[in-house]
C-alpha positions in Angstrom: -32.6 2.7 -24.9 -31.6 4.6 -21.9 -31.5 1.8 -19.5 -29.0 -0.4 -22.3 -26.8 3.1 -22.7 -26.6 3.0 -19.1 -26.0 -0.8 -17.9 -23.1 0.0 -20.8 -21.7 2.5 -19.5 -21.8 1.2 -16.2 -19.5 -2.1 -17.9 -17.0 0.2 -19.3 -16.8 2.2 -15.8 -16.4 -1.5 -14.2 -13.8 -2.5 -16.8 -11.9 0.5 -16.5 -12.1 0.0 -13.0 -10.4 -3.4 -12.8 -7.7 -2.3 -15.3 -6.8 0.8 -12.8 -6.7 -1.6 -10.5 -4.1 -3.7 -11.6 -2.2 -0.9 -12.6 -2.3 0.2 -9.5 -1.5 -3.3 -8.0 1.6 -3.3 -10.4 2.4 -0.1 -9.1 2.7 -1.1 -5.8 4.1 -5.2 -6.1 6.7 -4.8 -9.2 7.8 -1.1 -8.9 7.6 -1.3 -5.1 6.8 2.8 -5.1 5.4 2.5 -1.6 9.3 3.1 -0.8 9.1 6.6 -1.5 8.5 8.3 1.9 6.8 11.3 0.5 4.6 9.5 -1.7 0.6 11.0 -2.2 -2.5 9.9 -4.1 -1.4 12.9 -6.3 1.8 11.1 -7.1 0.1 7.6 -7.9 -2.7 9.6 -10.1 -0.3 11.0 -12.3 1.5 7.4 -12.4 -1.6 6.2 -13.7 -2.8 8.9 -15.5 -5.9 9.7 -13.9 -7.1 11.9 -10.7 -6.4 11.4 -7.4 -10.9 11.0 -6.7 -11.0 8.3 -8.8 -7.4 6.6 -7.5 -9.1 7.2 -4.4 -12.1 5.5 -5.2 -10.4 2.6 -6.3 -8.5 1.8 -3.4 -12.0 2.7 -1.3 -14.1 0.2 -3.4 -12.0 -2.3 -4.5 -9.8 -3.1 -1.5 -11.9 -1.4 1.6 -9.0 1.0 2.5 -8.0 5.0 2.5 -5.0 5.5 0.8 -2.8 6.1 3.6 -3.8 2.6 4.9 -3.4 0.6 1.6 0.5 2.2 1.2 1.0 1.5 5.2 -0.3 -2.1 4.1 2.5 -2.3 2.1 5.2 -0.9 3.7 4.6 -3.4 6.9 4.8 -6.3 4.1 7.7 -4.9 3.1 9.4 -4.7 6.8 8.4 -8.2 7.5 10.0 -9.1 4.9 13.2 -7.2 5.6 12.9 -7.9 9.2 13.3 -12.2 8.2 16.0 -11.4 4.9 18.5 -9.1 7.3 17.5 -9.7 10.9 20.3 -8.0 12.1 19.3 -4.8 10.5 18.3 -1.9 12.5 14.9 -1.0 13.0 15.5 2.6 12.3 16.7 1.1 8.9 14.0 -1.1 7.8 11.2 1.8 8.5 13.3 3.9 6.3 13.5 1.0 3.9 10.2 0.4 3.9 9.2 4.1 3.0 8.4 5.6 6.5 10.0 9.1 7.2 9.7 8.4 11.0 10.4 5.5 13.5 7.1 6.8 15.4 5.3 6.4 12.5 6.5 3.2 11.4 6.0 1.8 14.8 2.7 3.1 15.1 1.3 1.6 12.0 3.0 -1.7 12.1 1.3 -1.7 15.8 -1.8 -0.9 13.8 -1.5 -3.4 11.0 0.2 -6.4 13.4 -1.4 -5.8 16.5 2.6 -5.8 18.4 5.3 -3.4 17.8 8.1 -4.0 15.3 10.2 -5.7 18.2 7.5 -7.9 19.2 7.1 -9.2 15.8 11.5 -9.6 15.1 11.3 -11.1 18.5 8.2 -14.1 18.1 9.1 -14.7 14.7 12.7 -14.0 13.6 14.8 -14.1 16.6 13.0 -17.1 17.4 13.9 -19.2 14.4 
């Protein structure tokens, strides 16, 4: 009886596990909240109604990232998009739109996430169009 209480506790862990999942995906896709420059697992916890340990899991587990690089993931979609939509935009602008508080910062991660700086990337593949 022990091992059947377990395996179902271990499907109701898993099932809660996908739904905070797509929560969280929803979170991120439809309410864009990446956007906010301040935002913290705290922040998306609270969203979801849960702890930040077990947000933090999630993101570990289920998509092989900290938090810090699963929001940066997001905010470089989110410049590349901008980048191609307004391409005469600023930089400056589009890291601020995209939820960084710093150009450093924005330009480190998107060196991080695309392998080239920001201007690299306008330059091969929006200038170029």
């Amino acid at each position: 009886k022990a091992c059947s209480r377990q395996a179902s506790a271990r499907a109701r862990y898993g099932i809660k596990r996908e739904k905070m999942k797509n929560e969280l995906v929803q979170l991120f896709d439809e309410k864009e909240i990446y956007t906010n420059g301040n935002l913290t697992i705290t922040d998306v916890a609270a969203l979801l109604g849960t702890n930040r340990t077990y947000v933090s899991n999630v993101i570990n587990n289920e998509f092989g990232f900290s938090f810090y690089q699963f929001v940066n993931k997001y905010r470089i979609q989110k410049a590349t998009i901008l980048f191609i939509q307004h391409p005469d935009m600023q930089i400056q602008e589009i890291a601020s739109l995209s939820g960084f508080n710093s150009l450093s910062s924005f330009i480190s991660a998107f060196k991080l996430n695309e392998g080239i700086t920001p201007k690299q990337w306008k330059q091969r593949y929006v200038d170029a169009l």
